[in-house]
C-alpha distance (Angstrom), angle and dihedral (degrees) to the residues before:
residue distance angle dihedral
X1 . . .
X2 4.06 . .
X3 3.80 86.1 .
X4 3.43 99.6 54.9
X5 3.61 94.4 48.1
X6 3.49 99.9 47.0
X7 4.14 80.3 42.6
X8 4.10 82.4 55.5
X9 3.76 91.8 50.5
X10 3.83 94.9 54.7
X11 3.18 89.7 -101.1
X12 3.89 103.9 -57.7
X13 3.57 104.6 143.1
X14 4.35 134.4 80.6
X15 3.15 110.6 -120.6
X16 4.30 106.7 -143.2
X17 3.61 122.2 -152.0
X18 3.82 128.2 -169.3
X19 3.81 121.1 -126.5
X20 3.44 99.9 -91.9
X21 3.98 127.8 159.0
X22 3.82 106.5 -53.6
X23 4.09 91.1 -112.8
X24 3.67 86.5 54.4
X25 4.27 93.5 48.2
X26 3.85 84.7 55.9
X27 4.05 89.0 54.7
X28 3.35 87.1 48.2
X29 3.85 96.7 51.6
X30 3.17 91.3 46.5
X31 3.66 92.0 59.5
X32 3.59 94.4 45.8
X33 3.84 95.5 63.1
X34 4.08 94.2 48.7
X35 4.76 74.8 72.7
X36 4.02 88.5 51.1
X37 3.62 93.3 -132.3
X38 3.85 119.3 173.7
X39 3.97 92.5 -133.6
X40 3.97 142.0 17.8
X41 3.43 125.3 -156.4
X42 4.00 144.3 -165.9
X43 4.17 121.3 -137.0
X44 4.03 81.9 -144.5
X45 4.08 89.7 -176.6
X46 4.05 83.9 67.7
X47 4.09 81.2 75.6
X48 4.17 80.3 88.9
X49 4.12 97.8 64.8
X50 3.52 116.2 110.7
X51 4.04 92.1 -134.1
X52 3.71 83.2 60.3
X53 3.75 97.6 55.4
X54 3.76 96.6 44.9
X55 3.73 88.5 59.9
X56 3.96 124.3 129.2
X57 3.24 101.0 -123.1
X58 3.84 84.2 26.7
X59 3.76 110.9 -121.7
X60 3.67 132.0 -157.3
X61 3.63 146.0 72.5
X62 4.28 109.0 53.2
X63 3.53 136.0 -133.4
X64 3.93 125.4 -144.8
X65 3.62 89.4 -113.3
X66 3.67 89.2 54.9
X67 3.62 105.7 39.9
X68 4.03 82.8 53.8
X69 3.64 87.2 56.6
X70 3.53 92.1 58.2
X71 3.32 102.4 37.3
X72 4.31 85.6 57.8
X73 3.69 85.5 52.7
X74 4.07 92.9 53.8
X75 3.60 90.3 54.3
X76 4.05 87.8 -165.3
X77 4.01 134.2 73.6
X78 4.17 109.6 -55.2
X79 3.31 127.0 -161.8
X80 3.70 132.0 -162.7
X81 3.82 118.0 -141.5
X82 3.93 123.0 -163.4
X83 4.09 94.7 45.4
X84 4.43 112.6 152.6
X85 3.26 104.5 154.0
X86 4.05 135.5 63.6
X87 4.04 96.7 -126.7
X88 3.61 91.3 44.8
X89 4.35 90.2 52.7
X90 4.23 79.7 42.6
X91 3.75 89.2 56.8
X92 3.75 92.5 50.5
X93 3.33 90.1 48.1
X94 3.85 91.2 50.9
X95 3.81 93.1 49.3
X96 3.67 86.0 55.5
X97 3.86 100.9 -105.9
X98 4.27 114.3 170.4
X99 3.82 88.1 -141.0
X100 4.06 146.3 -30.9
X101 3.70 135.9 -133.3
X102 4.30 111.3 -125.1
X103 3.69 96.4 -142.2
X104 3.96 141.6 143.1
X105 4.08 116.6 -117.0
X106 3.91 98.2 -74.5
X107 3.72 97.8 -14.9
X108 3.82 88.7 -79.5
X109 4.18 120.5 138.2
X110 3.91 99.3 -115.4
X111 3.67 111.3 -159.6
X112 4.31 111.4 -98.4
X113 3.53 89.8 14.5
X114 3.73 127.7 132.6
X115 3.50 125.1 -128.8
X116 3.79 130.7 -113.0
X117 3.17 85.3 -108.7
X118 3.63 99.3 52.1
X119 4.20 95.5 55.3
X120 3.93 91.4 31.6
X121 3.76 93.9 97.3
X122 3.73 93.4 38.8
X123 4.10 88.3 52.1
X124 3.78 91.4 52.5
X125 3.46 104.7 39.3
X126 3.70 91.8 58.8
X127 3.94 94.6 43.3
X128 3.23 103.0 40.2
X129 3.78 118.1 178.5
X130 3.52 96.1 -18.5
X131 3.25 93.2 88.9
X132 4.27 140.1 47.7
X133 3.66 102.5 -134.7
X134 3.68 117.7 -158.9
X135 3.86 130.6 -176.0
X136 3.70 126.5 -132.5
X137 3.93 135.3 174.3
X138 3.54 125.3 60.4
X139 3.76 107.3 6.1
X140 3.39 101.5 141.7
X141 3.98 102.4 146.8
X142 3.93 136.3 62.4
X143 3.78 80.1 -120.8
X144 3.85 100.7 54.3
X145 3.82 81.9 46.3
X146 3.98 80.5 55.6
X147 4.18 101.5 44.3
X148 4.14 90.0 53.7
X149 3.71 89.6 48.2
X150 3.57 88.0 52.1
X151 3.96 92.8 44.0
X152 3.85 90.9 52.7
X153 3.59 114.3 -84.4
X154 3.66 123.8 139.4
X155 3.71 92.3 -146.7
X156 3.88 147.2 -2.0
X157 3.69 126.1 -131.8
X158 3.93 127.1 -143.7
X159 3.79 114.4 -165.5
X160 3.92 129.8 157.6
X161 3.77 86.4 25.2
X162 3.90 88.8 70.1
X163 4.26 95.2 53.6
X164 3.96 82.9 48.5
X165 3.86 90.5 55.0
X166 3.82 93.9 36.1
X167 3.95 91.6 50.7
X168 3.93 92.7 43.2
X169 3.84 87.4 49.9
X170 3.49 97.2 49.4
X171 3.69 89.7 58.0
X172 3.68 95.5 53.8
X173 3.72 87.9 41.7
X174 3.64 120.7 -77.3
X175 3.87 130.5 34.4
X176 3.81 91.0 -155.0
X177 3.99 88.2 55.4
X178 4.03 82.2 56.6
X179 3.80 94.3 46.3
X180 3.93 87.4 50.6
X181 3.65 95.3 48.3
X182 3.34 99.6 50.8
X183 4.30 102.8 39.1
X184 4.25 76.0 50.1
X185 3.88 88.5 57.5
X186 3.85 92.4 49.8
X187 3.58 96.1 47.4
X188 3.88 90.8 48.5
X189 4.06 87.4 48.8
X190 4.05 85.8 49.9
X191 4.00 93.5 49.8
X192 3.19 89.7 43.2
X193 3.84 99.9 64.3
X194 3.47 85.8 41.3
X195 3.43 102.2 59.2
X196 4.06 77.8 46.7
X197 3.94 94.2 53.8
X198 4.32 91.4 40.7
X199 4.00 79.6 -120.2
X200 4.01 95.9 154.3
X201 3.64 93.5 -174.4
X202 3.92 137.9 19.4
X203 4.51 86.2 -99.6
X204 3.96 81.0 58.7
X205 3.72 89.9 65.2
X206 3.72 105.7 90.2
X207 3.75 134.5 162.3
X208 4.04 88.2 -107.7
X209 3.96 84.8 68.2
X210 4.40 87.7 65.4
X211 3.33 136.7 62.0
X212 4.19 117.3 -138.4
X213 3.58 96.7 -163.6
């Protein structure tokens, strides 16, 4: 069903697979180009769930060597979801990943912790450009979109929000009215701080325009 719609939407859409047993990856791939999407990625912090573990072949947690191996197989940019520290974003770099997602198991607070925000810097200092770094978990604001900009991610992800909007739309009459309405809001939230912050253009935003007190 993911296929098809991304397949429906000309292909705009990334498909995510979990880290099963290599063999079962490769079906999975192979699935993921009948939608002709431009990218595939893995939620890598899925290699935790019990149904995982309990797998015959087990499946899981990823070496470099394997992660390569898949990303061969893809043949297209991959992207590795669930990264929080800086030698985990180095190995994706190693194993020749296009970008990863910084993001806690699920989006959920997990007691002790740190934030995205908290190993951001770390995670692009040490990779640098080699990586696209995008944020995900908890970005709910035009200025959270604006704080991991200036911390050093590429890009910020909204999720659940979306469906919310989509499903309220709907029931006022369209679900893409919803979607515009509320992307519009977080743009005008973003522009907003920059016009407050003199940042002309998204390069402008820079962690000396925050505060992490």
């Amino acid at each position: 069903g993911a296929m098809e719609a991304i397949r429906t939407a000309g292909g705009v859409g990334v498909p995510t697979i979990k880290p099963w047993n290599q063999e079962l990856v490769f079906e999975k791939l192979d699935l993921a180009r009948t939608s002709g999407c431009k990218a595939v990625a893995m939620d890598i912090d899925g290699a935790g769930l019990p149904f995982l573990k309990n797998m015959t072949p087990p499946a899981g947690s990823k070496s470099v060597q394997e992660l390569s191996e898949i990303i061969r197989y893809a043949g297209m940019p991959f992207i590795v979801k669930g990264v929080m520290t800086a030698e985990g974003a180095l190995k994706c770099a190693d194993a020749g990943c296009a970008g990863i997602i910084v993001s806690t198991h699920g989006g959920r607070v997990i007691t002790s912790a740190q934030s995205t925000a908290e190993v951001l810097p770390e995670i692009r200092a040490a990779v640098g450009d080699r990586l696209t770094v995008i944020v995900d978990g908890g970005i709910r604001t035009g200025y959270d979109i604006f704080k991991v900009l200036a911390l050093g991610a590429d890009a910020a992800m909204i999720g659940r929000p979306f469906v919310v909007a989509a499903v309220g739309g709907s029931a006022l009459g369209s679900g893409a009215e919803g979607v515009e309405l509320y992307a519009n809001t977080k743009r005008a939230e973003l522009e907003n701080l920059m016009i407050m912050t003199n940042s002309r253009t998204i390069g402008d935003i820079t962690a000396s325009k925050i505060s992490l007190r």
